[in-house]
C-alpha positions in Angstrom: 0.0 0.0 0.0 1.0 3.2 -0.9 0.5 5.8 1.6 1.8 8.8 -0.5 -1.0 8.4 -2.6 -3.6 9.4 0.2 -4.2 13.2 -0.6 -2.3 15.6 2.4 -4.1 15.7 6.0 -6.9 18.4 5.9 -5.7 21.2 8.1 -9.0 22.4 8.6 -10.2 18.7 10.4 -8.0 20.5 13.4 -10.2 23.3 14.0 -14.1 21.3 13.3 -13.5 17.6 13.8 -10.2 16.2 15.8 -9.6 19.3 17.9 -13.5 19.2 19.3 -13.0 15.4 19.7 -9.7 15.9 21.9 -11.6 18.5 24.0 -14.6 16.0 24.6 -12.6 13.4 25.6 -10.1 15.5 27.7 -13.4 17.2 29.6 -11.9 20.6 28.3 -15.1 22.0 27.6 -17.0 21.3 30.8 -13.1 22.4 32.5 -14.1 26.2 31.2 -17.3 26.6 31.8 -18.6 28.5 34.8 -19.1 25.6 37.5 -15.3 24.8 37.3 -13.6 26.0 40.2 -12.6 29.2 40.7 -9.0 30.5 41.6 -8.8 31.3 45.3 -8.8 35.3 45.7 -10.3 35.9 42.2 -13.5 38.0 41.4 -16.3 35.5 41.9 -17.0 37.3 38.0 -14.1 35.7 36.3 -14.1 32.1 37.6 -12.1 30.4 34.8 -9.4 33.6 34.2 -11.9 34.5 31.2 -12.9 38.4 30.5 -16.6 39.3 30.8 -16.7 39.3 26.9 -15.3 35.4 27.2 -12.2 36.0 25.6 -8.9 35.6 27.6 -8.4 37.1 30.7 -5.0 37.7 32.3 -5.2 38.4 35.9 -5.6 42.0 36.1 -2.6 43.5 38.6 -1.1 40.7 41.1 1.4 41.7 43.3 3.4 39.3 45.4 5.2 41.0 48.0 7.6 40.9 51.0 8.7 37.0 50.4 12.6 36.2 49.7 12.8 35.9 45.7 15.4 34.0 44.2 16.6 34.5 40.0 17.3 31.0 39.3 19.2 32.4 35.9 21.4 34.4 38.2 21.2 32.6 41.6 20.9 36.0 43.3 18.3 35.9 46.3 16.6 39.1 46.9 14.6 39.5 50.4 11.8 41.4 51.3 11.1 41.5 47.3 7.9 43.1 45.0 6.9 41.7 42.2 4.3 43.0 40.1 2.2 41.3 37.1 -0.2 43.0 34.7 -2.6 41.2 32.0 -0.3 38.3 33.1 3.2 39.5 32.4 5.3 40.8 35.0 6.2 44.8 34.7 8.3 44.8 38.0 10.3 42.5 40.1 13.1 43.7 42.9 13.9 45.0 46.1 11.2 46.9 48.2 12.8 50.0 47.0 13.8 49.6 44.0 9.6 48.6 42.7 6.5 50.9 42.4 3.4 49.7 43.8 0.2 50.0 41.4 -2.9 51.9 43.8 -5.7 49.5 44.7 -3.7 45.9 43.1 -4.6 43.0 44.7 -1.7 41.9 46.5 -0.6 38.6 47.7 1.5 38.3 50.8 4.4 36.5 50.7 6.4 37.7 53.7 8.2 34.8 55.4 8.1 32.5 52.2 10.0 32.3 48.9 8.9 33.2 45.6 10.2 31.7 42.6 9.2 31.2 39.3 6.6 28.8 38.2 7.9 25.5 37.7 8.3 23.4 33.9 7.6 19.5 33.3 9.3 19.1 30.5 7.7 15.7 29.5 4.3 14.3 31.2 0.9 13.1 29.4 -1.9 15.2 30.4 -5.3 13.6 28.5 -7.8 15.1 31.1 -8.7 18.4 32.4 -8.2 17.2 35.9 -4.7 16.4 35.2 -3.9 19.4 33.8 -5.3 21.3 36.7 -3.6 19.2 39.1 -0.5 19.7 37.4 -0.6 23.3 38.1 -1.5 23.2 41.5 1.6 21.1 42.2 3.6 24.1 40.6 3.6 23.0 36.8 2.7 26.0 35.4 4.5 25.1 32.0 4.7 22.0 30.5 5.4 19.9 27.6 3.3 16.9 26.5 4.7 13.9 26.3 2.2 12.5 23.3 -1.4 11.7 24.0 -3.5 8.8 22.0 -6.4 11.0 21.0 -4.6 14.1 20.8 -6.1 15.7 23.9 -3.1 17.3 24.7 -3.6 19.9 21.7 -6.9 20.7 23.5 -5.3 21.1 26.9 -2.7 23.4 25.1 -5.9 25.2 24.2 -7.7 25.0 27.6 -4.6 26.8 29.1 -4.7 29.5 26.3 -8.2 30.7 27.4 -7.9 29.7 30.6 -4.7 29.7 32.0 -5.8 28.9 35.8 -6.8 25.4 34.6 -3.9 23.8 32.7 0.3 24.8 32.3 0.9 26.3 29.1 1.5 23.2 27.0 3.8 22.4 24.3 1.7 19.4 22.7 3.1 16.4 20.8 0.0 14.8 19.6 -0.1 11.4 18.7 3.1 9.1 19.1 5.2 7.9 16.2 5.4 4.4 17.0 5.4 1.3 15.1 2.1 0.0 16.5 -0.2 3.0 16.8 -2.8 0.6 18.2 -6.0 2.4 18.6 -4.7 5.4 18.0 -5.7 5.0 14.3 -9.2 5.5 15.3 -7.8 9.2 16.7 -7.9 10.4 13.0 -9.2 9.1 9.9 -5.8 10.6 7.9 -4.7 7.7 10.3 -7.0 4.8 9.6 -5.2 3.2 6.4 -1.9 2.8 8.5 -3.9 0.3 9.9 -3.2 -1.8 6.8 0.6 -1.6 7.0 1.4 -5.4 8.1 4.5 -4.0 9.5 3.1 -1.2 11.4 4.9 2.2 11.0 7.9 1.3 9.8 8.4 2.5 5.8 9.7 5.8 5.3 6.2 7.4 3.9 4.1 5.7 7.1 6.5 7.7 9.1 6.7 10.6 7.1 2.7 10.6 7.2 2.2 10.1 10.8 4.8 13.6 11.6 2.4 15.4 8.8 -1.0 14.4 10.2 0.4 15.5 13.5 1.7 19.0 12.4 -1.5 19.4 10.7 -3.4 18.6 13.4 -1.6 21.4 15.4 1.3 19.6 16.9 4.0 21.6 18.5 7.0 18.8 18.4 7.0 15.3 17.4 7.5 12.2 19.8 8.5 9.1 18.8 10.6 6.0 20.4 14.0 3.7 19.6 13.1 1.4 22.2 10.5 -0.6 23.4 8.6 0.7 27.2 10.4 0.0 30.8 6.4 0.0 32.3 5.3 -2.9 30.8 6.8 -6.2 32.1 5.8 -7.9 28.7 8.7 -5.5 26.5 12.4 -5.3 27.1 13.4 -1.8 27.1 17.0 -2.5 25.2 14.9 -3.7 22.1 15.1 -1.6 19.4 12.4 -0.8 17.4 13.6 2.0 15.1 16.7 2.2 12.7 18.9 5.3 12.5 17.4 5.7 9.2 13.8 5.3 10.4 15.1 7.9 13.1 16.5 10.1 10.6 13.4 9.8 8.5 11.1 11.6 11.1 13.5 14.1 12.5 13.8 14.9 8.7 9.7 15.0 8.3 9.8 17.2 11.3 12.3 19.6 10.4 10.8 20.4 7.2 7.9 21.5 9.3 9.8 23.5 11.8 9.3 20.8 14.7 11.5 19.2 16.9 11.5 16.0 18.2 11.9 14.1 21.7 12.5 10.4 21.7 12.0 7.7 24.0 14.9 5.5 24.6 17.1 3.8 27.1 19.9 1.3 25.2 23.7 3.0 24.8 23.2 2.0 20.9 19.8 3.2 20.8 20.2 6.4 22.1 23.1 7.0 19.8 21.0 6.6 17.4 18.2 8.7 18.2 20.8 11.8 18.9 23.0 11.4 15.9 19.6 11.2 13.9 18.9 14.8 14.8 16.5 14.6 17.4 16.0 17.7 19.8 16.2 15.6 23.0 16.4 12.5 24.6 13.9 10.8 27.1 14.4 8.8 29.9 17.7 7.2 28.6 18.8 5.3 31.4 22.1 3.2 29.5 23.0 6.4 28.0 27.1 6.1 27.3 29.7 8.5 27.3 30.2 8.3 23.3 26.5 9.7 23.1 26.6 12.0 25.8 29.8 13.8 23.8 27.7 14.0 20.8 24.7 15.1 22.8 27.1 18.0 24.0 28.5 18.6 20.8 25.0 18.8 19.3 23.3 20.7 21.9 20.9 18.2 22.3 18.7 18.0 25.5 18.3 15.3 28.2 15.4 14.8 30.1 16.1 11.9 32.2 12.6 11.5 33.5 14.1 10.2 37.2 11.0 10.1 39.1 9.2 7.7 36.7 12.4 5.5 37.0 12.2 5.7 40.6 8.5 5.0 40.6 9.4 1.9 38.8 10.5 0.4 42.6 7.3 0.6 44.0 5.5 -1.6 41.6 3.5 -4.9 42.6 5.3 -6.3 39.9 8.5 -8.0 40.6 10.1 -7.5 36.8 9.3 -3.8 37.2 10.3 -3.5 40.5 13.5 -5.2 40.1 13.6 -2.5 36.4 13.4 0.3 39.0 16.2 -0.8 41.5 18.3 -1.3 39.1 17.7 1.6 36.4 17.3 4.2 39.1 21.0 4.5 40.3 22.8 3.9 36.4 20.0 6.6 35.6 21.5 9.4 38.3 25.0 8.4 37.6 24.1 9.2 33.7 22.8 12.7 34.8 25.7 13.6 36.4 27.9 12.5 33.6 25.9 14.4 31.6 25.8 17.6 33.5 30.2 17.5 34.2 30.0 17.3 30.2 27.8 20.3 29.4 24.7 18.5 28.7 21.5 20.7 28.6 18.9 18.8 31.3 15.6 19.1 31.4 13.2 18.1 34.3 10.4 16.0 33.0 8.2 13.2 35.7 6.5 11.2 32.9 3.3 11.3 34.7 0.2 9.4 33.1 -2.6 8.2 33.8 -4.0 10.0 35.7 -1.4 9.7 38.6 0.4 13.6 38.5 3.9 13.9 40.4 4.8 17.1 41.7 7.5 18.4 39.0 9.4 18.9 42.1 9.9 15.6 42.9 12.3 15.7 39.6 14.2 18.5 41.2 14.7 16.7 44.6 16.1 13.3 42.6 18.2 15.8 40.1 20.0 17.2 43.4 20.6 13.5 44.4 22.1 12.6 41.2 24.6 14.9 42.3 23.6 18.3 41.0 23.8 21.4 42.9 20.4 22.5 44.5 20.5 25.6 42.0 21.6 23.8 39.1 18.6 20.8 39.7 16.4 24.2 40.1 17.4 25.3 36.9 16.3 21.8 35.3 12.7 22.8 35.9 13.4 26.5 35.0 15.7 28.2 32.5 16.5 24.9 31.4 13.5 23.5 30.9 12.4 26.5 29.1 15.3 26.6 26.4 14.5 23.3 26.0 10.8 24.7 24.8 11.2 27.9 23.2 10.4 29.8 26.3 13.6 31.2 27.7 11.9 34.6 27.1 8.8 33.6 29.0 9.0 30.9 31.7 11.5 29.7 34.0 12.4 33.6 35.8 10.4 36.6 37.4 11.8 39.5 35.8 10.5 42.0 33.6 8.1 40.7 30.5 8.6 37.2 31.9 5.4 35.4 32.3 3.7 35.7 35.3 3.9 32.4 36.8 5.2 32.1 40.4 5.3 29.1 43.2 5.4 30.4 46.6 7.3 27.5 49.2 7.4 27.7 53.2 11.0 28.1 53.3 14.8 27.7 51.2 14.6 25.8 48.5 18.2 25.9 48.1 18.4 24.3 51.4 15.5 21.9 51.0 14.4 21.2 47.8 11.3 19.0 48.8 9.7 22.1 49.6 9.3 22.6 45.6 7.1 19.4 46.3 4.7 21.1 48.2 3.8 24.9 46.8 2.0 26.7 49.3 0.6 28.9 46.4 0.7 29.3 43.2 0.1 32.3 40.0 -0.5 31.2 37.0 -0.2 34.6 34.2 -1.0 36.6 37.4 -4.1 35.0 38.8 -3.1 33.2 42.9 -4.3 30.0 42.4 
């Protein structure tokens, strides 16, 4: 079967089939309408951060003051500190002093707690509305999906667009490149003749399609794997299941359409692979060698070691993934460090799913045990994190025409970084959660 022959995906599908679809099944649409809950301190008028018209609403003026507020790009530590958001962008941030107060703003004391900037998952799945609001109230107030099956992850991105108190603001994936897409091929009828291939998704132009039904379907990267999944007892994670040239093939599709792409991996020859194929980062990768890491430091390619999912792994009823976590969990730290004495870029991602959310903080706290600096794991889930997206000019600090996105902890991160685990408050573009 030829799949070049099947005309190009229908943009328009996005906007008046899938996209509605995604919503439904990711309870979007009853997530934004009135009943939802309301953020704590809001006008009872603007429960979802919407405007009276119904188009977005920005939070108004928020300012956070008199808490100890620490520049993770920087590492300087300011106490008794101001920090002042408008229409969800922050105008102000300093010293007492050195800030002017806007009359009548509704102000959020933060005297006796620290103030930093809202946190970024840099890979989890978030398919329902209720996981992207808890997300948030954990301190994700950025994020980038990890793939969903029905592409509800495009609708989340959407959610958090017109309602940002609800959802982080999402770089979406879509669906997974993968050689058995499963039911997924019932997420799109550009989809459904894949289902013919007796090989799966494996020939260059069933790869090629599924990265161009993605992008047309308003995918912001692609995702795809080398290696078979360390959750499922039934697969060996060291299998291989794409080629360097099936590898090269997406990144390739991707490129051509401005994307990049994160990959799913954990063998030293399968990550090799995946990063000298082009790809923008690397997932999980627990057997990750030297060789690679040099090239991944050479290319400027990203790791995003997803340690808490590893770690999780332990606690399973299931002895083979139990005995998977044990063992993966410490290679997996002594890889981050590697990677961090080489120049790596890291990125702080939990892999949560299904419906289980981890606090992104977690990933900070088992960053810091790998060996990292408490600053430097802070910056895995900040300015890190957000050159890793595209955001380093809108998440991951508080300073001026930054987004306004803050966590609020009871105490010194820099001395106890579990604290990131357990936000007392958080601002999502200006509104206190």
């Amino acid at each position: 079967m030829c799949v070049e022959a099947i005309p190009p995906p229908s943009g328009r599908l996005t906007r008046r089939g899938v996209l509605a679809g995604a919503a439904a099944l990711a309870g979007t649409v009853a997530a934004a309408s009135p009943a939802a809950a309301a953020p704590v301190g809001r006008d009872a008028a603007s429960p979802t951060g919407r405007t009276a018209s119904g188009g977005p609403a920005h939070g108004g003026t928020l300012v956070i003051e008199g808490g100890t507020l620490l520049d993770p790009a920087t590492g300087d530590v300011t106490e008794n500190a101001v920090v002042v958001i408008e229409d969800g962008t922050v105008r102000a941030a300093g010293p007492r002093g050195g800030v002017t107060v806007p009359r009548g703003a509704e102000t959020l004391d933060a005297h006796g707690r620290w103030v930093l900037p809202g946190l970024i998952d840099a890979h989890i799945h978030l398919s329902t509305a209720a996981e992207a609001r808890d997300a948030v109230r954990q301190g994700a107030t950025s994020a980038r999906s990890g793939s969903t099956s029905f592409y509800q992850d495009i609708a989340v991105r959407e959610l958090a667009r017109h309602s940002p108190g609800l959802a982080p603001r999402l770089t979406a994936a879509g669906i997974f490149v993968t050689p058995d897409l499963g039911e997924t091929v019932l997420a799109d009828p550009e989809l459904t003749p894949l289902a013919r291939l007796a090989d799966g998704v494996r020939s260059a132009e069933a790869l090629r399609r599924v990265v161009e039904v993605n992008v047309a379907r308003g995918a912001d990267v692609i995702k795809t794997r080398v290696n078979e999944r360390a959750g499922l007892p039934e697969q060996d994670p060291l299998t291989q299941v794409y080629s360097h040239e099936q590898l090269s093939e997406i990144v390739g599709a991707a490129r051509r359409r401005g994307k990049g792409v994160l990959c799913h991996s954990y063998s030293e020859r399968g990550c090799h692979d995946a990063v000298t194929a082009g790809i923008r980062s690397l997932e999980h990768g627990v057997f990750v060698g030297e060789r690679t890491l040099g090239e991944m430091r050479r290319r400027g390619t990203y790791f995003t070691p997803t340690l808490t999912a590893i770690a999780g792994l332990a606690d399973s009823a299931d002895p083979v993934l139990a005995e998977r976590g044990r063992t993966y969990l410490p290679v997996l730290k002594r890889a981050v460090l590697a990677a961090h004495e080489l120049g790596v870029p890291l990125a702080a991602g939990t892999d949560s799913s299904g419906g289980t959310v981890r606090p992104i903080g977690r990933e900070v706290e088992l960053m810091r045990a790998a060996g990292l600096s408490a600053l430097d794991a802070i910056r895995t889930a900040t300015t890190g994190a957000a050159r890793l997206l595209g955001l380093e000019r809108t998440a991951g600090r508080l300073a001026r025409g930054f987004a306004g996105d803050a966590i609020l902890v009871d105490g010194d991160p820099l001395a106890d970084l579990t604290l990131l685990t357990r936000p007392v408050r958080v601002v999502r573009a200006g509104l206190a959660l």
